[in-house]
N, C-alpha and C positions, 0 to 999 in steps of 0.2 A: 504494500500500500504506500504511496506514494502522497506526500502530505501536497493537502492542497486545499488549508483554509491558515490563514494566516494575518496577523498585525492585528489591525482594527477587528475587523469579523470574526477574529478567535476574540479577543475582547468582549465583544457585545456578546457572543452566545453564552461564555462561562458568565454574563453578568445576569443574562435573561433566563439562563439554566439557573441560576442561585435563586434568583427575585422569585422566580414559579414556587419552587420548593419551598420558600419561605413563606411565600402564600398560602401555599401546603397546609405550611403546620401552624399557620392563624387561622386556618379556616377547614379544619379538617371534616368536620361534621355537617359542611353546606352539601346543596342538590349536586351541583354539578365542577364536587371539591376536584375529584377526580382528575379533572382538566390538569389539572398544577400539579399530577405528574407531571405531566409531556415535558416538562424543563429537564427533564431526566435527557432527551434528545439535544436539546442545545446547547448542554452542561458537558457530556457527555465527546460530541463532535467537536467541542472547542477543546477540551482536554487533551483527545486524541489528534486533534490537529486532522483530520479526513471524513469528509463528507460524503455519503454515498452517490445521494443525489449532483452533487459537483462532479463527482467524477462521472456519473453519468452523461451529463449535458458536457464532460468537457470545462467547467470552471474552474480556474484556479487562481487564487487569490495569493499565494505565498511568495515571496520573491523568490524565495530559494527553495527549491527541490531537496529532501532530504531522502 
């Protein structure tokens, strides 16, 4: 796997992976808490540095190839 999210958009998703989660757990007991997993996905591909979806369409964000 070939990294290929990087700088700023690794930034924003490990920030919008935490904000969800933290949502999470203020709001564990609402209808549609559930949602705030999904930060698990943007937390998760900023960590790892590779996107599925980008590497599907071809996007790559990283300057350097590791």
């Amino acid at each position: 796997m070939t990294k290929n999210v990087g700088g700023i958009d690794r930034i924003a998703r490990i920030v919008l992976g935490l904000a969800l989660l933290i949502g999470y757990a203020f709001n564990s007991d609402g209808a549609y808490s559930w949602l705030y997993l999904l930060g698990i996905i943007p937390l998760g591909t900023g960590l790892i540095g590779w996107c599925p979806p980008y590497a599907i369409l071809g996007i790559n964000t990283c300057s350097v190839n590791r």
